[in-house]
PANU-970132 format. One record per residue (C-alpha): residue number from 1; residue in three letters; z, y, x. Coordinates in pm, 1 decimal. Layout:
% residues N
REC    k    r         z         y         x
REC  NUM  ALA         Z         Y         X
...
//
This chain:
% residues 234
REC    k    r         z         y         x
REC    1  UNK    8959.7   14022.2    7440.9
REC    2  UNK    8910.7   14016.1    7053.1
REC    3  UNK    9051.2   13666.5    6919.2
REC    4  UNK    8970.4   13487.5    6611.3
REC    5  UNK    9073.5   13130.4    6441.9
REC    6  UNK    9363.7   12915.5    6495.5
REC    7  UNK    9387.4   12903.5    6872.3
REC    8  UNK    9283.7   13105.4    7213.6
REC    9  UNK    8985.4   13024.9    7420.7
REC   10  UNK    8832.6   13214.0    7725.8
REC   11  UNK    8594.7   13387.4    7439.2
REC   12  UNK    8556.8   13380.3    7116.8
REC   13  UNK    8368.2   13236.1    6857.0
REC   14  UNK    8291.4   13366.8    6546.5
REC   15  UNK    8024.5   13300.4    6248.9
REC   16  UNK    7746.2   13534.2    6141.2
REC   17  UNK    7919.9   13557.5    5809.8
REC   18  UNK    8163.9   13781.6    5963.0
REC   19  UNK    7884.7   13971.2    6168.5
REC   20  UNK    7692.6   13984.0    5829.1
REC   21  UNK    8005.3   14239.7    5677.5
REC   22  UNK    8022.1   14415.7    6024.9
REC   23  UNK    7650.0   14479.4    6155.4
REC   24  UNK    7434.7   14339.4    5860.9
REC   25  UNK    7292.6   14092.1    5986.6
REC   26  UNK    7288.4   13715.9    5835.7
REC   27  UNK    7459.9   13358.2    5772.4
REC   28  UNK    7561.5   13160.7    6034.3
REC   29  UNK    7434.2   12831.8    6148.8
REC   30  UNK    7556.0   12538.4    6312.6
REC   31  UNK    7536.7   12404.7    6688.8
REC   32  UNK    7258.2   12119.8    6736.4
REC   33  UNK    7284.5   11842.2    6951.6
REC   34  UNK    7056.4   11768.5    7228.8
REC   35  UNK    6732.4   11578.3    7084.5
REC   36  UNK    6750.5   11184.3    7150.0
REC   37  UNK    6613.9   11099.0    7510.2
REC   38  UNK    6696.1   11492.5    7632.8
REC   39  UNK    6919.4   11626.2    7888.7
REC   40  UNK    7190.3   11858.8    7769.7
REC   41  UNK    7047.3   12228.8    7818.0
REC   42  UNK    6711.3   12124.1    7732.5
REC   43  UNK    6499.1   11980.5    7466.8
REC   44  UNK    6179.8   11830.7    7438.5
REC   45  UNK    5871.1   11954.3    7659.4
REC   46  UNK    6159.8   12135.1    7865.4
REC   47  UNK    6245.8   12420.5    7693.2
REC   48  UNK    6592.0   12546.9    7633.8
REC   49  UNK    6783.2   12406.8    7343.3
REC   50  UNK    7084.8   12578.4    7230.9
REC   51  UNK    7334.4   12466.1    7500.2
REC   52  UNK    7066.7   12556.9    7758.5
REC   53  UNK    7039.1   12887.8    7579.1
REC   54  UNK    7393.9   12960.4    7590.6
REC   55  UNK    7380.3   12870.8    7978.7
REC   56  UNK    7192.0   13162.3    8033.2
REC   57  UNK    7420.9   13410.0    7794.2
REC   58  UNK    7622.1   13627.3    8000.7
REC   59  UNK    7954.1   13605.2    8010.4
REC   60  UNK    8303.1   13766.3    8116.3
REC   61  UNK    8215.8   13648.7    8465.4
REC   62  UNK    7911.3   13857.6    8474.2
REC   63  UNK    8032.5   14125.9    8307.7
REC   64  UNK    8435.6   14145.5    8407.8
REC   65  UNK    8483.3   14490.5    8284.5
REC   66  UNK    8356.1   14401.5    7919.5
REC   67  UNK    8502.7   14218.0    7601.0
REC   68  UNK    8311.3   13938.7    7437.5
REC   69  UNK    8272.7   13869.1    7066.7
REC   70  UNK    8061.9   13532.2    7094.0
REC   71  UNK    7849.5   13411.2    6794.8
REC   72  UNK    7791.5   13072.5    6650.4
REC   73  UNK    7478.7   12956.0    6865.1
REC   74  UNK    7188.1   12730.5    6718.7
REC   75  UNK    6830.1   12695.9    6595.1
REC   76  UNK    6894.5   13007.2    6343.2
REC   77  UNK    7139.7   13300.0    6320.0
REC   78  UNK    7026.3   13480.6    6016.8
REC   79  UNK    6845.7   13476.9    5700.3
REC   80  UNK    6570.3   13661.2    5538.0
REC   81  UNK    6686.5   13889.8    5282.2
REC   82  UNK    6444.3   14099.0    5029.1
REC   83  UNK    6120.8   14177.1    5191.9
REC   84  UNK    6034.2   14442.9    5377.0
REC   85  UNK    5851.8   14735.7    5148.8
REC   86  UNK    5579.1   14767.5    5274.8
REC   87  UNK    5526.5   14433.0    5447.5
REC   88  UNK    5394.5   14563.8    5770.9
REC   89  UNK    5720.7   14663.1    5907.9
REC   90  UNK    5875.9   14302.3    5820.2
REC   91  UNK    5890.2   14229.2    6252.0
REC   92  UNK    6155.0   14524.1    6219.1
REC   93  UNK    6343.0   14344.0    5965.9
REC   94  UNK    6344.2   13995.2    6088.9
REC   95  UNK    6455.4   14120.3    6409.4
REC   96  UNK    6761.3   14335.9    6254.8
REC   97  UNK    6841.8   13982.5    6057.1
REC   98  UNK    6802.1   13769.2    6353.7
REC   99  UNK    6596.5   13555.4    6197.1
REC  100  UNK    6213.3   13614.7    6395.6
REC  101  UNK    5889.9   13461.7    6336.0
REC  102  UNK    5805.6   13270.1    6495.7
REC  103  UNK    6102.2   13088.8    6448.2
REC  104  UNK    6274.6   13009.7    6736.1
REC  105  UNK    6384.9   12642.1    6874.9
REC  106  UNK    6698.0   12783.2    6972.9
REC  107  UNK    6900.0   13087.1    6968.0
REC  108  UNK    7252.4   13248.4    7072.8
REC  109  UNK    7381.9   13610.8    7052.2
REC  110  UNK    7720.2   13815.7    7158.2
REC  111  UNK    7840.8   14119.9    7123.7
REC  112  UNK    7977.9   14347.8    7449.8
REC  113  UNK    8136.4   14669.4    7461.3
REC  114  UNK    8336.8   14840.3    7792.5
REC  115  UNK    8721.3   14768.9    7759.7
REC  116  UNK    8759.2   15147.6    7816.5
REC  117  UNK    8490.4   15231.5    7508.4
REC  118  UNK    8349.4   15084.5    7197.4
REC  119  UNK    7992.9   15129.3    7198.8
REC  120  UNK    7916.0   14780.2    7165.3
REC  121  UNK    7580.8   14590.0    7277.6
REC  122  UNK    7460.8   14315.0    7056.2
REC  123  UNK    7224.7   14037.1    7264.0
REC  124  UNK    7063.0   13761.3    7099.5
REC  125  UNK    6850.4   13537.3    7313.4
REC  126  UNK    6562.3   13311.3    7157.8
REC  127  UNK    6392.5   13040.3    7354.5
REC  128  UNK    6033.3   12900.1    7219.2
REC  129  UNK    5818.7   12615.0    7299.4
REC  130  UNK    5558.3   12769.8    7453.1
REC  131  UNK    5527.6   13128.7    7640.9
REC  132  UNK    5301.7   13189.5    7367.1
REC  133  UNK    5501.2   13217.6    7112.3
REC  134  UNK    5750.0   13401.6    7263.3
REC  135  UNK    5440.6   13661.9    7392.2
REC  136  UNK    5370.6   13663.5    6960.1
REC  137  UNK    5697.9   13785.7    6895.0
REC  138  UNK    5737.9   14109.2    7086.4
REC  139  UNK    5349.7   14146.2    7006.9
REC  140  UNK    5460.4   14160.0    6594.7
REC  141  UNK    5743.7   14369.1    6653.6
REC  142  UNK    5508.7   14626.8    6913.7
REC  143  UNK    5245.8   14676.6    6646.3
REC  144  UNK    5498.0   14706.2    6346.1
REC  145  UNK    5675.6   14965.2    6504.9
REC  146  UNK    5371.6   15127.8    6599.3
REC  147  UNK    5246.4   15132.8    6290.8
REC  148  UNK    5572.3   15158.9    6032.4
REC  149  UNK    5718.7   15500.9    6044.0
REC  150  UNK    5922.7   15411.8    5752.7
REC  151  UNK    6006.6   15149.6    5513.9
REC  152  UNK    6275.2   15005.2    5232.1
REC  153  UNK    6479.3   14740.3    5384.9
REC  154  UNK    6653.1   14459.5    5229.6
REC  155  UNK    6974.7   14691.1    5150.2
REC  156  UNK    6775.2   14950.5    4974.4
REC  157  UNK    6783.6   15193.9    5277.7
REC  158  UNK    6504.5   15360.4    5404.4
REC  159  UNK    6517.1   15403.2    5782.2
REC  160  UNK    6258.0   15560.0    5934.9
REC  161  UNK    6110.4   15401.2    6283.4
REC  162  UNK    5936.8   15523.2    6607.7
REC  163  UNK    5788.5   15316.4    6917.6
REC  164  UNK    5929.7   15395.2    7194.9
REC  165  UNK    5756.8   15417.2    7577.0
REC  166  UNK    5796.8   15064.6    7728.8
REC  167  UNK    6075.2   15053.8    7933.4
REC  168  UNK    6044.7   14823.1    8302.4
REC  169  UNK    6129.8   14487.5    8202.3
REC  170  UNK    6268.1   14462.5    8553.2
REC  171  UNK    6255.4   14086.9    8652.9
REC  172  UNK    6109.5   13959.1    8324.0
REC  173  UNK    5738.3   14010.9    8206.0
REC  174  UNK    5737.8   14237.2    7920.1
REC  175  UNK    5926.9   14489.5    7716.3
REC  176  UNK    5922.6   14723.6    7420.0
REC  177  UNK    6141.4   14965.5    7282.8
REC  178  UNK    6235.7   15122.8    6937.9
REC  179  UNK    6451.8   15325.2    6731.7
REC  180  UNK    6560.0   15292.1    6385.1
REC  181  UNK    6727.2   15588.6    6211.8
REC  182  UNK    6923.3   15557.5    5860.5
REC  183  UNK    7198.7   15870.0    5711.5
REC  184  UNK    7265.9   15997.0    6109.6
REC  185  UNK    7311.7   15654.8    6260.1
REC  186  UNK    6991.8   15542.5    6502.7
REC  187  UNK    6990.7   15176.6    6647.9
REC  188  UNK    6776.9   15131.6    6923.6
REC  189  UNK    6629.7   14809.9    6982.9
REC  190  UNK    6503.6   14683.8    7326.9
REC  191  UNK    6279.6   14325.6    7307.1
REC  192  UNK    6228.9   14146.4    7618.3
REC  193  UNK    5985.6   13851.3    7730.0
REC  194  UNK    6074.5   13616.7    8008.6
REC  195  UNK    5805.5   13323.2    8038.2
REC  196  UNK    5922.6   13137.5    7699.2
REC  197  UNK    6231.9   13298.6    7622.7
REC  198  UNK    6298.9   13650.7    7432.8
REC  199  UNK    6617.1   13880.8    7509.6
REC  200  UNK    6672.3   14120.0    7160.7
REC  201  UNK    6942.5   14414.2    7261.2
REC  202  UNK    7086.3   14649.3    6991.2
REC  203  UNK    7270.6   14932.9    7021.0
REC  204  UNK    7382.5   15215.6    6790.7
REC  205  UNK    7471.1   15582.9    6840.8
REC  206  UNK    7473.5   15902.1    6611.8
REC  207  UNK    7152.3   16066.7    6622.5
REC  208  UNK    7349.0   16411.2    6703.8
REC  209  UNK    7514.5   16267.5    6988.4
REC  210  UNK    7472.3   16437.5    7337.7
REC  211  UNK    7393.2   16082.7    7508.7
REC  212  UNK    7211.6   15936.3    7189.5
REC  213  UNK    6988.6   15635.3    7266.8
REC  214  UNK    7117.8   15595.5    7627.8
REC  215  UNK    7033.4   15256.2    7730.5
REC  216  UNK    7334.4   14993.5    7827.4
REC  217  UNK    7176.4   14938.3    8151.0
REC  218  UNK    7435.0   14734.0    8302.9
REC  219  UNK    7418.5   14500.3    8040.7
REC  220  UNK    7047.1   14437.7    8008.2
REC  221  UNK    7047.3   14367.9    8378.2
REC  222  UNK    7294.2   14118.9    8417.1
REC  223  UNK    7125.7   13929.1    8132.1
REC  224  UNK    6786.4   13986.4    8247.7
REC  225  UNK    6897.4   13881.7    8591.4
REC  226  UNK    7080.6   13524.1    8465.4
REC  227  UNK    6795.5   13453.4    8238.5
REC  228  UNK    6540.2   13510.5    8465.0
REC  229  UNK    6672.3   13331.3    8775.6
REC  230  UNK    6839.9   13042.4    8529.2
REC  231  UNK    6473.6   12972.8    8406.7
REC  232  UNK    6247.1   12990.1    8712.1
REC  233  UNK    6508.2   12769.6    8883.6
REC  234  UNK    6496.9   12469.5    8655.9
//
């Protein structure tokens, strides 16, 4: 287990600053308190809030043979950078940033890789208001990807980007797929919908490799699974 900071917990915490230098994405963002009047785990109208959010994370006791690099949880992970050129492929972006419209009312993400490998799986999970909102989402990311092939990000790359067949969203209600290719390197991208809630897994691989854009299936199920049953139980 990776440890950071002054002292050792069960997992560890870290700030998007130091994600932002690893993986690109943005600034960190502190924990918020349960509103006034609200049970812990949930805010107002019932959705999650960001303890309730983190409830539903997976952890080392769902996924024993992995380590955990936990990030700062909260209302926002990320920040917008330069804007997407051209604009219809911003959903990409804001996605890669962790930092989706709509905006989320709460939000967590970790990192995962096998102790016997490094290919790491990055999940952030963003819980909304209203199933609506959360159905807006993956629909903005769907038709960007659908119809951005390529585009200038906020690093001056140019990645080029292809929709993917929909996987099963297994016990959730929908899910869409993508890839996003830069100098050899393709990140895949799978965006899941269950009821108000959205799951975001990221994974990376060299386009040339024999297993390239093999899905972490073990992974996306147990946090499919806890979010899913979490949810429809409460």
């Amino acid at each position: 287990m990776k440890v950071h900071g002054l002292r050792r917990v069960p997992v560890v915490v870290v700030t998007l600053a130091t994600v932002a230098l690893l993986a690109g994405c943005g600034s960190d963002a502190g924990t918020e308190a349960p509103a006034k009047g609200t049970s812990a785990g949930k805010a107002g109208g019932g959705q999650l809030d960001a303890a309730g959010l983190e409830s539903v994370a997976v952890t080392e006791a769902d996924l024993p043979g992995y380590t955990f690099t936990v990030f700062k949880q909260g209302t926002v992970l990320g920040t917008k950078g330069k804007p997407a050129d051209p604009a219809t492929c911003q959903p990409m972006e804001d996605i890669r940033l962790r930092s989706p419209e709509p905006a989320p009312t709460a939000a967590a993400a970790r990192s995962v890789h096998p102790k016997t490998d490094t290919k790491a799986t990055d999940i952030t999970l963003y819980a909304y208001g209203e199933a609506a909102e959360a159905e807006e989402l993956i629909a903005r990311v769907r038709d960007a990807a659908k119809s951005c092939t390529s585009y200038e990000d906020d690093m001056g790359l140019n990645p080029t980007v292809a929709a993917l067949p929909d996987p099963d969203p297994g016990p959730a209600d929908d899910a869409f797929a993508y890839r996003r290719e830069s100098s050899g390197t393709a990140h895949w991208y799978r965006v899941v919908r269950s009821g108000s809630n959205v799951a975001v897994f990221g994974w990376q691989s060299l386009v040339a490799h024999k297993n390239a854009g093999d899905a972490p299936e073990e992974v996306i199920t147990a946090q499919l699974e806890k979010l899913t049953t979490k949810t429809s139980t409460d």
